[in-house]
OpenMM code with the backbone's topology and positions (N, CA, C; nanometers):
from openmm import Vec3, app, unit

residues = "UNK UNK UNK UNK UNK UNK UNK UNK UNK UNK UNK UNK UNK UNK UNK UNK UNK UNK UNK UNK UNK UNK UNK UNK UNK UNK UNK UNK UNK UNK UNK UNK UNK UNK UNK UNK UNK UNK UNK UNK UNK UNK UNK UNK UNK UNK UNK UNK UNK UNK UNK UNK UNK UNK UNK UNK UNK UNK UNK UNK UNK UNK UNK UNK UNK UNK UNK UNK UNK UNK UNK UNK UNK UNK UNK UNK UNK UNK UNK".split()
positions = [
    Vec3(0.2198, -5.8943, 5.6343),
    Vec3(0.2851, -5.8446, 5.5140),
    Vec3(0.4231, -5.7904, 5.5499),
    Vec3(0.4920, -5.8001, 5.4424),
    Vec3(0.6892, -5.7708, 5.4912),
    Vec3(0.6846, -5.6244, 5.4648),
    Vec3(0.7586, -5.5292, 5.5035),
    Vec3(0.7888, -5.4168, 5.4822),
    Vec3(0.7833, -5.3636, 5.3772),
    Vec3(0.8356, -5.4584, 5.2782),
    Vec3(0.8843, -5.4221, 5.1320),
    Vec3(0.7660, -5.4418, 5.1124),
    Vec3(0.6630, -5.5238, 5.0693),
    Vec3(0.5772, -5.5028, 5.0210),
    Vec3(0.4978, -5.3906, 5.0146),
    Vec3(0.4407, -5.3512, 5.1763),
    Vec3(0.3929, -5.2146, 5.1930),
    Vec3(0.4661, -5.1024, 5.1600),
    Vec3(0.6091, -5.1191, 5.1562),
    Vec3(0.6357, -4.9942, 5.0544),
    Vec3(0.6022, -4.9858, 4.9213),
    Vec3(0.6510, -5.1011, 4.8398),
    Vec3(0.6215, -5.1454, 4.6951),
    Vec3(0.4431, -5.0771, 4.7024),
    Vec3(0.3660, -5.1023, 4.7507),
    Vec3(0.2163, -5.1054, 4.7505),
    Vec3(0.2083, -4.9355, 4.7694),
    Vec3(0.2504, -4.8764, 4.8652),
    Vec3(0.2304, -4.7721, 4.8987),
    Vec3(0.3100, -4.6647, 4.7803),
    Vec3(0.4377, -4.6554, 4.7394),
    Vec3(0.4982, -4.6553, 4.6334),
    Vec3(0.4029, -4.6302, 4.5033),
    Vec3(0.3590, -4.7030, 4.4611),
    Vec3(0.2638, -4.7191, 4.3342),
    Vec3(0.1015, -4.6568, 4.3620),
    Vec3(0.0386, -4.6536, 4.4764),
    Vec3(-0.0572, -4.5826, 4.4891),
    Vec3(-0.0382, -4.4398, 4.5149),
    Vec3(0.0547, -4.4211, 4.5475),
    Vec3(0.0960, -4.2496, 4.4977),
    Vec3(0.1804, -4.2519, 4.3900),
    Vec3(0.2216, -4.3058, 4.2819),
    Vec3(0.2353, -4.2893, 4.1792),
    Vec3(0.1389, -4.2839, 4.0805),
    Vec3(-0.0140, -4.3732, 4.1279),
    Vec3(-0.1122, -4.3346, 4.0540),
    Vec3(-0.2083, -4.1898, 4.1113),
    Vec3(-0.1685, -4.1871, 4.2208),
    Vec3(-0.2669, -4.0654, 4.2608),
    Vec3(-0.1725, -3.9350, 4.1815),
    Vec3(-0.0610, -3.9672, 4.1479),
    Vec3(-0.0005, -3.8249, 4.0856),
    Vec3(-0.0141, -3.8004, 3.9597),
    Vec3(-0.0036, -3.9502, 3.8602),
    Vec3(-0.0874, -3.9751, 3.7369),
    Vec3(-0.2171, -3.9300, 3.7226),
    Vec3(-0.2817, -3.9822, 3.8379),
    Vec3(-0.4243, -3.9111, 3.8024),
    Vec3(-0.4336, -3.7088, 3.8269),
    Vec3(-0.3965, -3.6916, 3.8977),
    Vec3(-0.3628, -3.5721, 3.9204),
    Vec3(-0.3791, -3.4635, 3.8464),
    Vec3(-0.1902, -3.5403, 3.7749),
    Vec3(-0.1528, -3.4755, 3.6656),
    Vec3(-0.2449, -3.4693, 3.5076),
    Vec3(-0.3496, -3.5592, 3.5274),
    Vec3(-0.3656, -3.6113, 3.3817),
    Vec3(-0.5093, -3.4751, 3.4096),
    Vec3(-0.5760, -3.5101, 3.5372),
    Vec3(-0.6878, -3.3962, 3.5700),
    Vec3(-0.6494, -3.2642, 3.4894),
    Vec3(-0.5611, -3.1991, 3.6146),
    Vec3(-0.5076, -3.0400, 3.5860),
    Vec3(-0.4452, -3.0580, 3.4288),
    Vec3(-0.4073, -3.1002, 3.3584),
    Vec3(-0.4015, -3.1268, 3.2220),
    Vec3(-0.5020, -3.1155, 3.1676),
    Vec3(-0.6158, -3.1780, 3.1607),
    Vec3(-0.7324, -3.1701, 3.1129),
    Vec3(-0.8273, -3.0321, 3.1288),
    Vec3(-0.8141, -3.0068, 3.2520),
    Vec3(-0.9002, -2.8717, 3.3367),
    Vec3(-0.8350, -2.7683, 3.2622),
    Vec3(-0.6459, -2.7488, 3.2266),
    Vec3(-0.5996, -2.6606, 3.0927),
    Vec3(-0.6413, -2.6412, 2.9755),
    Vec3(-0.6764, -2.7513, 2.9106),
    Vec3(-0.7040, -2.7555, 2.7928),
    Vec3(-0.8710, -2.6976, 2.7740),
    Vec3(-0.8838, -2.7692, 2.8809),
    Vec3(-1.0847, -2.7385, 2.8678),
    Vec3(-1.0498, -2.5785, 2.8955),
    Vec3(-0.9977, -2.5331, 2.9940),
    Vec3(-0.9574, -2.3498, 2.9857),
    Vec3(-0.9975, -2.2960, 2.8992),
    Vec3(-0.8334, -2.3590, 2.7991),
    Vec3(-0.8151, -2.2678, 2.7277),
    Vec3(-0.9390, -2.2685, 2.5701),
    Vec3(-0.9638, -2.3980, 2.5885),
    Vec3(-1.0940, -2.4061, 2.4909),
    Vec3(-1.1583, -2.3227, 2.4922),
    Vec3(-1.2310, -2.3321, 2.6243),
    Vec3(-1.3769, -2.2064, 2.5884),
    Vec3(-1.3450, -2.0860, 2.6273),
    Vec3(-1.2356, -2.0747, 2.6637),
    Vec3(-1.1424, -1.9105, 2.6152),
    Vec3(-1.1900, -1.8368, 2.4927),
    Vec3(-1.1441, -1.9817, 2.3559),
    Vec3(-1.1403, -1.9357, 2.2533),
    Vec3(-1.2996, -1.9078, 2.2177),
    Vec3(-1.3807, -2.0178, 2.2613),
    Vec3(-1.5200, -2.0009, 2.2485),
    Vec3(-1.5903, -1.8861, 2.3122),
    Vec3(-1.5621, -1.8116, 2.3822),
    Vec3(-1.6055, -1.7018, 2.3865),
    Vec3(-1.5758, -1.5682, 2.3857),
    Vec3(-1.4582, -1.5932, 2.3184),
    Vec3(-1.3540, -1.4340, 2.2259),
    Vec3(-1.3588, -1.3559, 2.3735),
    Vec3(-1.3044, -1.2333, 2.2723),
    Vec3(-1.3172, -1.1434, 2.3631),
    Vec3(-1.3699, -1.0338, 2.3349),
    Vec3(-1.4490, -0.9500, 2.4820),
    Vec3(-1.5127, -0.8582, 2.4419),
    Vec3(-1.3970, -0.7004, 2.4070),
    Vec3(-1.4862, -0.6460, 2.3141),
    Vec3(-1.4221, -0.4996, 2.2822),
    Vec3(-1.4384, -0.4189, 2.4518),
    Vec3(-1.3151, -0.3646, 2.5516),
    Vec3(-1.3243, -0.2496, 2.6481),
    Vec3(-1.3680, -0.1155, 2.6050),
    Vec3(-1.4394, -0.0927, 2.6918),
    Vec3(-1.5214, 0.0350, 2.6127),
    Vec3(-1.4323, 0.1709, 2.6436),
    Vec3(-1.3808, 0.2714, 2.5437),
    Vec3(-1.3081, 0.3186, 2.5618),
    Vec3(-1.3388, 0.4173, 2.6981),
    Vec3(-1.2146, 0.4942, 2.7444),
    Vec3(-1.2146, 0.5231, 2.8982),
    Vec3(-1.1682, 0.6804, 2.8802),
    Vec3(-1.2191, 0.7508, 2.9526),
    Vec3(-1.1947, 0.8888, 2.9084),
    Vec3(-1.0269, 0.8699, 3.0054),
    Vec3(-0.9419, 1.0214, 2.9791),
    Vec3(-0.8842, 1.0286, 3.0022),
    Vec3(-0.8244, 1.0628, 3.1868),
    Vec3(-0.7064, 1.0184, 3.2447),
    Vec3(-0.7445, 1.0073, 3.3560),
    Vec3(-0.7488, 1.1813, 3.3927),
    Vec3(-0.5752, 1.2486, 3.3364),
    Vec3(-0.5800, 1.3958, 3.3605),
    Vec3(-0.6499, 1.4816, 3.2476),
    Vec3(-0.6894, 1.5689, 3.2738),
    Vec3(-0.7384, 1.6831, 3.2426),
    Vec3(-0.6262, 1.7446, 3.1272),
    Vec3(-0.6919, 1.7545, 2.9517),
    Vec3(-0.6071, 1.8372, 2.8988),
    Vec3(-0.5022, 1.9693, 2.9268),
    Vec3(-0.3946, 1.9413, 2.8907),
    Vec3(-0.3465, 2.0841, 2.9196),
    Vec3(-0.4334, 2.2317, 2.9067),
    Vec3(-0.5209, 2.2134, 2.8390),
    Vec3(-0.5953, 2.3575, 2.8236),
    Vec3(-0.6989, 2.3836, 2.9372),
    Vec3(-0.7428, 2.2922, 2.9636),
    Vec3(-0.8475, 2.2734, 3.0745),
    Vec3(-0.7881, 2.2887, 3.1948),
    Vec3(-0.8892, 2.3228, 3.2916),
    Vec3(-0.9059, 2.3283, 3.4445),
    Vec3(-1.0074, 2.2051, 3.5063),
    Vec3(-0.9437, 2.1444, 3.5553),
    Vec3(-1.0744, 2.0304, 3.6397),
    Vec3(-1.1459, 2.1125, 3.6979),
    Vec3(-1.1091, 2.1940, 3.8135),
    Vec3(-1.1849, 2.2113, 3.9425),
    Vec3(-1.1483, 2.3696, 3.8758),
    Vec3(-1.2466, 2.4349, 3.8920),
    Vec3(-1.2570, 2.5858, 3.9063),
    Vec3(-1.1756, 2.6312, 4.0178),
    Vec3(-1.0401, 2.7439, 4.0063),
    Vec3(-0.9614, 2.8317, 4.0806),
    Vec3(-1.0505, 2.8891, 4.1981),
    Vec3(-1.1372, 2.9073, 4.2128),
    Vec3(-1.2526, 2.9549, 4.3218),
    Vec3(-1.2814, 2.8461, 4.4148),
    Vec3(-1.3102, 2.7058, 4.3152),
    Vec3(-1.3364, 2.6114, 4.4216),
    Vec3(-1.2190, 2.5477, 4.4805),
    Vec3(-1.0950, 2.5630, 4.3861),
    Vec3(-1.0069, 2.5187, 4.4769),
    Vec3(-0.9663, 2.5937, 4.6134),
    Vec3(-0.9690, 2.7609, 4.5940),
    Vec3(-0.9687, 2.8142, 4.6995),
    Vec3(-1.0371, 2.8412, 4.8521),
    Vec3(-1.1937, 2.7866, 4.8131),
    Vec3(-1.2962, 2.7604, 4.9203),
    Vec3(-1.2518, 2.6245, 4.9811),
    Vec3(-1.1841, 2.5228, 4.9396),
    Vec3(-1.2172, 2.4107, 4.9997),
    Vec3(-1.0750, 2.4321, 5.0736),
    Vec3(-0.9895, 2.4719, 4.9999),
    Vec3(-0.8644, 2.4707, 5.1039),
    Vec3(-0.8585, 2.5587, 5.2346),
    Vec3(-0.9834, 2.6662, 5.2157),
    Vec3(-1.0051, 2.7872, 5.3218),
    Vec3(-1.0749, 2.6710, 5.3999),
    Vec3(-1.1811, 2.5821, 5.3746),
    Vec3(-1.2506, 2.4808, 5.4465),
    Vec3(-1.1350, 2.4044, 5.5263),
    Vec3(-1.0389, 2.3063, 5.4734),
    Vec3(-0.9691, 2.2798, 5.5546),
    Vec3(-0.8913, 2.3480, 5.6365),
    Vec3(-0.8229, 2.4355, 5.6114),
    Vec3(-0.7229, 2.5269, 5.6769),
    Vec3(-0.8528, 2.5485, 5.7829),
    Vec3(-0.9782, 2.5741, 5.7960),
    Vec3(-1.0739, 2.6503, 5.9244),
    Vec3(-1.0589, 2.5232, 6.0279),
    Vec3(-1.0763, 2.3794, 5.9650),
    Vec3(-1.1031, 2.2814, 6.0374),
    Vec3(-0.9968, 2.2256, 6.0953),
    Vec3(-0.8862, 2.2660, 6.0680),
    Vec3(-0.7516, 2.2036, 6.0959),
    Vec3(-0.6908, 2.3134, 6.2124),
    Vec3(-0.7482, 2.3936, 6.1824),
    Vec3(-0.7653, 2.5837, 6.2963),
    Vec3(-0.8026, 2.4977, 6.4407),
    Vec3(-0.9493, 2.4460, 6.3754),
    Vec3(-1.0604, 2.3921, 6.5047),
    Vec3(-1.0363, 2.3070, 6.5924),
    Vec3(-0.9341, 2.2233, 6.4962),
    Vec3(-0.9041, 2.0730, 6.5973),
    Vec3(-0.8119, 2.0797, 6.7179),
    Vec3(-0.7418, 2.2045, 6.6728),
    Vec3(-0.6298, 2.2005, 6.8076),
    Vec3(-0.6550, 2.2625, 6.9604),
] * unit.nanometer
topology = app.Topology()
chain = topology.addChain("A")
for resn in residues:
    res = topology.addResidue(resn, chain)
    for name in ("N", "CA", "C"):
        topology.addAtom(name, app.Element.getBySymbol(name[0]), res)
């Protein structure tokens, strides 16, 4: 076979492998976005808030003070 041919040949079988390809991932989109629609979406269940109202205290003033006496002892210990 002449050169040209096997290019011509080779040429067109990756022009169909990119056709096919393309026509796949085209299809695999559409099918997506289909049963996207087919199965809605669910309601997120609402989420409490991340900080703590201004009026509120997370952590009790006592416990913040024990745990920082906790570290400050252990940070004493390590050296």
């Amino acid at each position: 076979m002449p050169i040209s041919e096997l290019l011509l040949e080779a040429g067109l079988l990756m022009l169909v492998g990119m056709v096919v390809v393309f026509v796949f991932l085209t299809l695999l989109i559409f099918a997506t976005k289909l049963l996207s629609k087919f199965a809605g979406q669910e309601e997120l269940p609402q989420t409490l808030p991340a900080h703590p109202t201004s009026g509120e205290q997370a952590v009790p003033e006592h416990v913040v003070a024990a745990i920082s006496a906790a570290v400050h002892q252990y940070k004493k210990n390590q050296k």
